[in-house]
MMTF fields as JSON, N, C-alpha, C and O atoms, coordinates in Angstrom:
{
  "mmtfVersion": "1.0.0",
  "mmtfProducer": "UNKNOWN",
  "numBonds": 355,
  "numAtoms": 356,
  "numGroups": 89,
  "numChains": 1,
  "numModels": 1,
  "chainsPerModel": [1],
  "groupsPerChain": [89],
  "chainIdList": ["A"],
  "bondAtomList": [4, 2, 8, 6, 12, 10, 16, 14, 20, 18, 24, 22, 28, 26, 32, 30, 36, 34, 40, 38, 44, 42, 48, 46, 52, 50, 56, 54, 60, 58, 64, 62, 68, 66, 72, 70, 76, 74, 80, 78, 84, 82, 88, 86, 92, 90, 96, 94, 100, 98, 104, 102, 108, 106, 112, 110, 116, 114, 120, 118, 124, 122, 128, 126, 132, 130, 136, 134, 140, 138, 144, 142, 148, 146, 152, 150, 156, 154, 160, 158, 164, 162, 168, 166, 172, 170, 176, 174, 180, 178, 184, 182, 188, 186, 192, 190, 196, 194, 200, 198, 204, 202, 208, 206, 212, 210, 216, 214, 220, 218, 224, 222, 228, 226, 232, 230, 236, 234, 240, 238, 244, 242, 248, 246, 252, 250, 256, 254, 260, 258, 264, 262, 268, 266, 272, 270, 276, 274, 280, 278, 284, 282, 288, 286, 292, 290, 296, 294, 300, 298, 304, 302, 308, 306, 312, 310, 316, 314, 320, 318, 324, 322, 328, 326, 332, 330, 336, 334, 340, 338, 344, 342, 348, 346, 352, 350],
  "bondOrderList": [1, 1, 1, 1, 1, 1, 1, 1, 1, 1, 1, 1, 1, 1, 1, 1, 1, 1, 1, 1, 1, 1, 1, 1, 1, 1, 1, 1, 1, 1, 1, 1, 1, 1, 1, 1, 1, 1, 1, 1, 1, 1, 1, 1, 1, 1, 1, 1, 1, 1, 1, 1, 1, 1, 1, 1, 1, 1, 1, 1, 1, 1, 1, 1, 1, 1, 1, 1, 1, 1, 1, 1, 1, 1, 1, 1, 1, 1, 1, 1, 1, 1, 1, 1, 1, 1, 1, 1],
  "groupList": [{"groupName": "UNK", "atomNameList": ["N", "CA", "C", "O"], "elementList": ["N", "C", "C", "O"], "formalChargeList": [0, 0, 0, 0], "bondAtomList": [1, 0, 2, 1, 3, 2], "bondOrderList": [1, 1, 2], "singleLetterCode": "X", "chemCompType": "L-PEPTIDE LINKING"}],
  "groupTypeList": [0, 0, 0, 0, 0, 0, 0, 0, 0, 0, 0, 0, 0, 0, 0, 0, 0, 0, 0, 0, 0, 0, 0, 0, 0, 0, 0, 0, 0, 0, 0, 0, 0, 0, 0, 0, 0, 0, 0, 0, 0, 0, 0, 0, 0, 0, 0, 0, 0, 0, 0, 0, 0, 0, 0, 0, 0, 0, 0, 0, 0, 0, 0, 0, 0, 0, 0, 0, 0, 0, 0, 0, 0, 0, 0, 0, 0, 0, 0, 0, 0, 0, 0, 0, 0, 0, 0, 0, 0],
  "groupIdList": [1, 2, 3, 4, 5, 6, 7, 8, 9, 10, 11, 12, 13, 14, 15, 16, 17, 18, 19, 20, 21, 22, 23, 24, 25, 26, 27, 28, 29, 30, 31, 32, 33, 34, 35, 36, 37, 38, 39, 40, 41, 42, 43, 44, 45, 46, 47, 48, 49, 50, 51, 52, 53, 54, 55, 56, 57, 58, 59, 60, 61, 62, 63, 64, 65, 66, 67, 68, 69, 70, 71, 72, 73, 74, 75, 76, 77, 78, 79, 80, 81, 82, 83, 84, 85, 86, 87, 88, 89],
  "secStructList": [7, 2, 2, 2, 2, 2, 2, 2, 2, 6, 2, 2, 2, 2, 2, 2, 2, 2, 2, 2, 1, 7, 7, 7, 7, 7, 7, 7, 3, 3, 3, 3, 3, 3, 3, 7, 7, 3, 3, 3, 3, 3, 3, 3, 3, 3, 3, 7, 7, 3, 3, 3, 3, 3, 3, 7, 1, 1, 1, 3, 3, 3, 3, 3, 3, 7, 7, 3, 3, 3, 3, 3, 3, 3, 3, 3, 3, 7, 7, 3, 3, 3, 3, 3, 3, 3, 7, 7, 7],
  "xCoordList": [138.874, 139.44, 140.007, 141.032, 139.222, 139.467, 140.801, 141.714, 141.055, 142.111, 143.544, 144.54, 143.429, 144.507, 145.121, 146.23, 144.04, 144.556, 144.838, 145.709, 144.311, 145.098, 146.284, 146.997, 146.914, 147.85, 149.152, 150.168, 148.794, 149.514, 149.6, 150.546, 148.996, 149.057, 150.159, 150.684, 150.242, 151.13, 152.415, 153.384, 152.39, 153.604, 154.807, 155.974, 153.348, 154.081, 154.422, 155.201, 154.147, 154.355, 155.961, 156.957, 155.655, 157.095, 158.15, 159.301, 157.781, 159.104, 159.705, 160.923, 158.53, 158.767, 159.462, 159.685, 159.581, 160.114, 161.341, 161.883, 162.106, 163.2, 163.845, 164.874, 163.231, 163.663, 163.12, 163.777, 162.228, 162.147, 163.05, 163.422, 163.345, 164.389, 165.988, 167.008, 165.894, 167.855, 168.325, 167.452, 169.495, 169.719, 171.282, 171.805, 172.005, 173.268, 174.177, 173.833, 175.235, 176.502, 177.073, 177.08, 177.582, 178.165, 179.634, 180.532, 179.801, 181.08, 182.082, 183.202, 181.524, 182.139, 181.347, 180.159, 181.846, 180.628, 181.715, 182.839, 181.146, 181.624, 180.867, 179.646, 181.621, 180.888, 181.078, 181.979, 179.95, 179.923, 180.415, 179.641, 181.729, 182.9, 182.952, 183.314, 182.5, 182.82, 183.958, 184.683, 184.585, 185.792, 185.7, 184.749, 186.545, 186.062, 186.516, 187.005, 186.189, 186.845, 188.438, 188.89, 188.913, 190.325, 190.62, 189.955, 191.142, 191.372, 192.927, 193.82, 192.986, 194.52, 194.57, 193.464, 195.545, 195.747, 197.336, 198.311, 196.996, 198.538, 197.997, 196.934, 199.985, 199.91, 200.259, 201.077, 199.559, 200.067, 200.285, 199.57, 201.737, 202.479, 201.791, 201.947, 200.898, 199.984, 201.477, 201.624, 202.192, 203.193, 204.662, 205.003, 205.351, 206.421, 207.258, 207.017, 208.156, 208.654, 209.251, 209.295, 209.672, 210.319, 210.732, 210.214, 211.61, 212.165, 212.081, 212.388, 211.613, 211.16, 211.731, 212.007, 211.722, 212.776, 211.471, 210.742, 211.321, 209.869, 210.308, 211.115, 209.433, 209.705, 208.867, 207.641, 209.612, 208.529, 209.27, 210.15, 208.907, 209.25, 210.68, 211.7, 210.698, 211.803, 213.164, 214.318, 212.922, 214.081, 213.517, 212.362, 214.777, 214.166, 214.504, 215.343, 213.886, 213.652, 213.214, 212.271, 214.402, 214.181, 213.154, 213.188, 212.107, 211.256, 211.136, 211.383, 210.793, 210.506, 208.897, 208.216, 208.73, 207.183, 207.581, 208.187, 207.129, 206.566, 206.142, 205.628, 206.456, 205.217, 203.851, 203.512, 203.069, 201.633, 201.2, 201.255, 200.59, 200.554, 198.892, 198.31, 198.371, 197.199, 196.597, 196.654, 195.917, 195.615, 194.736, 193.718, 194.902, 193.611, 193.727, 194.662, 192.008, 191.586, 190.529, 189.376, 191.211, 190.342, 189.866, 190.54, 188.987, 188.451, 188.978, 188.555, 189.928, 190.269, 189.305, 189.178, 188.835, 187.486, 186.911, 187.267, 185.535, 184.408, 184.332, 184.592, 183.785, 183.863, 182.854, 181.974, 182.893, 181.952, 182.175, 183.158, 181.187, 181.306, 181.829, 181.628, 182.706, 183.059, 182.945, 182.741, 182.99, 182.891, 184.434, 185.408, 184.61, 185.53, 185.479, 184.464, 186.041, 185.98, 185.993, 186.574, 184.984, 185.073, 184.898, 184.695, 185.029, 184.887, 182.944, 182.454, 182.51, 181.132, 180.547, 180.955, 179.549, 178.679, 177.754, 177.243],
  "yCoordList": [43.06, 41.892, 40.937, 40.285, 40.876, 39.762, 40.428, 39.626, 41.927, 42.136, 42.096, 42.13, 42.011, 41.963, 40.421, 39.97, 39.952, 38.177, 37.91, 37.044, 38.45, 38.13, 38.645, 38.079, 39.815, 40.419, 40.367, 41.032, 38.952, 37.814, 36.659, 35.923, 36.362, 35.462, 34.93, 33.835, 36.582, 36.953, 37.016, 36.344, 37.94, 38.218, 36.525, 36.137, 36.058, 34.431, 33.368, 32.497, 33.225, 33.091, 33.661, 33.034, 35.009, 35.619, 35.553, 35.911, 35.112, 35.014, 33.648, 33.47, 32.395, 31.357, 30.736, 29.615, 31.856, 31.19, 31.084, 30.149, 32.201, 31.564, 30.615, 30.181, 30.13, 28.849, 27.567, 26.565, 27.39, 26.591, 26.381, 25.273, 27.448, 27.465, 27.366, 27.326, 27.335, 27.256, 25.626, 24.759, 25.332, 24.333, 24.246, 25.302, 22.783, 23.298, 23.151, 23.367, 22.843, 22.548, 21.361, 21.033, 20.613, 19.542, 19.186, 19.21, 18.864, 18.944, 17.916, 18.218, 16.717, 15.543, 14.372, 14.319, 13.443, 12.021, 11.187, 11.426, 9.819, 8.748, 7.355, 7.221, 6.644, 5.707, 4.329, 4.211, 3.365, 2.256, 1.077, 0.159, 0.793, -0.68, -1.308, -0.982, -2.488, -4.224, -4.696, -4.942, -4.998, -5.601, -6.644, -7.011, -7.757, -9.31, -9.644, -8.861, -11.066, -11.458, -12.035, -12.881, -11.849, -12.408, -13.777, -13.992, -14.454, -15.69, -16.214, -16.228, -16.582, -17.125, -18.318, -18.841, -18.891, -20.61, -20.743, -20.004, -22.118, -22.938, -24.178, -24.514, -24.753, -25.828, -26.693, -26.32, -28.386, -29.61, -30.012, -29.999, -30.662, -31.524, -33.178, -33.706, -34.067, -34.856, -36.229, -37.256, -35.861, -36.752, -36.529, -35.845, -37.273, -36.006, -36.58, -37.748, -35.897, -36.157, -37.654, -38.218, -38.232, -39.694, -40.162, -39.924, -40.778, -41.897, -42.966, -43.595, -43.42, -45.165, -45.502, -44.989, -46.843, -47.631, -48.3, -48.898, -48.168, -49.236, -49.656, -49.071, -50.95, -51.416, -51.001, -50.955, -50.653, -50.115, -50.173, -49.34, -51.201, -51.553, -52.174, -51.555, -53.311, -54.268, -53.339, -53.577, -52.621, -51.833, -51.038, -50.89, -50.692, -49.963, -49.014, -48.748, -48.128, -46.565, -46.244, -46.672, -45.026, -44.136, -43.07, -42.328, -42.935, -42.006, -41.035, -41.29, -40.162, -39.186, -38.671, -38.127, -39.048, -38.152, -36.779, -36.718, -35.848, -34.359, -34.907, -36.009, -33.905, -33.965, -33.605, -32.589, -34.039, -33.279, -32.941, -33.683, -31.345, -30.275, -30.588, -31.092, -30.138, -29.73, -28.936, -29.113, -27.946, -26.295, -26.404, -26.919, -25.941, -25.117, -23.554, -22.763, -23.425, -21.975, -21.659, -22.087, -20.735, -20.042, -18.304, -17.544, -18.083, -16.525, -15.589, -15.584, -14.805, -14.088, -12.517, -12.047, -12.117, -10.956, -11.228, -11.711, -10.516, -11.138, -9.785, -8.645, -10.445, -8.863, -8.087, -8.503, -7.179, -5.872, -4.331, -4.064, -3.633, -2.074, -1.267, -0.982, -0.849, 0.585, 1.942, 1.704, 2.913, 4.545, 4.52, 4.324, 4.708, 5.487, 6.814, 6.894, 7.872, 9.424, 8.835, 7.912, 9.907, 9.644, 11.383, 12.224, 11.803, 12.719, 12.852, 12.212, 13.928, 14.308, 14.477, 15.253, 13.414, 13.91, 14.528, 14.804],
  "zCoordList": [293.023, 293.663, 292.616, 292.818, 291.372, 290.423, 289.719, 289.52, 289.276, 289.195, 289.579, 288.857, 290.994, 291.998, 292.195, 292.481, 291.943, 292.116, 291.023, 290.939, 289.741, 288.468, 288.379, 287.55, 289.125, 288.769, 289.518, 289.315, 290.905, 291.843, 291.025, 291.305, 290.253, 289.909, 288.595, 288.39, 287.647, 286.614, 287.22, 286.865, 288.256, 288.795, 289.507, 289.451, 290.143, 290.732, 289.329, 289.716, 288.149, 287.331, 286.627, 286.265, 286.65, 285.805, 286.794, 286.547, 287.876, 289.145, 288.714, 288.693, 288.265, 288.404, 286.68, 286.224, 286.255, 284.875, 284.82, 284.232, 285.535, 285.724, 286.153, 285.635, 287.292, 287.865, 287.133, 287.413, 286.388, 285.264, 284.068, 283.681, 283.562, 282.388, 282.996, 282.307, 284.706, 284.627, 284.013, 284.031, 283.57, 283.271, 284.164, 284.52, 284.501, 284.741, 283.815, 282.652, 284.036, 283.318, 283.641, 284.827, 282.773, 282.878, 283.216, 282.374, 284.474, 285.338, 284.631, 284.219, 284.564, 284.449, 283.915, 284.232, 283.157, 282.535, 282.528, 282.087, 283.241, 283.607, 282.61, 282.536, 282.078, 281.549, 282.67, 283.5, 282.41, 283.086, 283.065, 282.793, 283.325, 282.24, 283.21, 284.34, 282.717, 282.951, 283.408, 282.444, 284.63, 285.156, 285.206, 285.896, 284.569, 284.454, 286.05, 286.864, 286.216, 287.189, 287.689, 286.917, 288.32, 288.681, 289.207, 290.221, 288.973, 289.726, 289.951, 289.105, 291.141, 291.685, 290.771, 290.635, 290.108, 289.703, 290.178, 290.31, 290.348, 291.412, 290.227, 289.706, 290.168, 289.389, 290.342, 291.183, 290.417, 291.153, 290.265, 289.263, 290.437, 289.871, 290.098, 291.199, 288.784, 288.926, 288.606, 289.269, 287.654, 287.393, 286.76, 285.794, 287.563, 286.927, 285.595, 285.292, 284.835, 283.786, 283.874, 284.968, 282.795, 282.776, 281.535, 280.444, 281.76, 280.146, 280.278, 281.291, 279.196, 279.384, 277.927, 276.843, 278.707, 276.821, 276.468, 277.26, 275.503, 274.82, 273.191, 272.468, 272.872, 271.664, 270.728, 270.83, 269.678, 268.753, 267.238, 267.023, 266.129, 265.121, 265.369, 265.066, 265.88, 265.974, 266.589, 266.232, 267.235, 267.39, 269.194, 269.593, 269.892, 271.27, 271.066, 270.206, 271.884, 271.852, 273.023, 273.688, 273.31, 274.32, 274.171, 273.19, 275.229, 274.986, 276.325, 277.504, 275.866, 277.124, 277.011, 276.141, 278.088, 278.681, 279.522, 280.591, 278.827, 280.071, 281.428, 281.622, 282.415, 283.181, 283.486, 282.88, 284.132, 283.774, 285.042, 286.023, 284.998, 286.046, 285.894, 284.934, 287.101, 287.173, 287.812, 289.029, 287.397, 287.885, 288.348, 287.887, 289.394, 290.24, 290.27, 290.392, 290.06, 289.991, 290.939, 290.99, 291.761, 292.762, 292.375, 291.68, 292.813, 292.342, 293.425, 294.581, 292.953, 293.48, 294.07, 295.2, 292.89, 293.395, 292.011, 290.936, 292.741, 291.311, 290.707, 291.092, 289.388, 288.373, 288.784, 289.537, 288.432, 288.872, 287.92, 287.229, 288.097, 287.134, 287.942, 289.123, 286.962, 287.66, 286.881, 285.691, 287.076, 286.95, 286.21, 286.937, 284.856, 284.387, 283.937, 283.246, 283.974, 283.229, 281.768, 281.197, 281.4, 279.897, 279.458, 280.334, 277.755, 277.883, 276.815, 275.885, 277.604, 278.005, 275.907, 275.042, 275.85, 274.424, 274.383, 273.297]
}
C-alpha cells in the first residue's frame, strides 16, 4: 500500500513540474507618463492703450501707455497617467 501511494505521489509531482516551470513571453511593455494639466486662458482687456502729454524736465512729452490685459485661467482636463508603448527591458 505504502508503495503505491508513494508511487501517486511521484507521478502527481512529475506531472506537476511542468506547469510550474512554464513561463510566458512578453507581448508588449507600457511605461506609466505624466500628462500635465490643460487649461483654457481668455484675455480681458482691464485698460486700454493711451497717450498722455505730461511734464517732465521743463519740457512736455508725449507718452504712450500699453494696454493691460488680464487672464483668466480655467482647467480645461486635469492631468492624469497614461499607458505609453515602450520597448520591453
Amino acid at each position: 500500500m505504502k508503495t503505491i501511494l508513494m508511487g501517486a505521489i511521484v507521478a502527481m509531482a512529475a506531472a506537476a513540474t511542468p506547469a510550474l516551470a512554464w513561463q510566458g513571453q512578453k507581448v508588449a511593455c507600457y511605461d506609466k507618463v505624466w500628462v500635465p494639466a490643460t487649461y483654457h486662458t481668455k484675455k480681458y482687456l482691464e485698460y486700454p492703450a493711451k497717450m498722455k502729454w505730461e511734464h517732465a524736465n521743463g519740457q512736455m512729452v508725449e507718452m504712450h501707455y500699453p494696454a493691460v490685459y488680464i487672464e483668466k485661467k480655467s482647467l480645461a482636463k486635469a492631468g492624469h497617467y497614461v499607458l505609453r508603448k515602450a520597448a520591453c527591458r
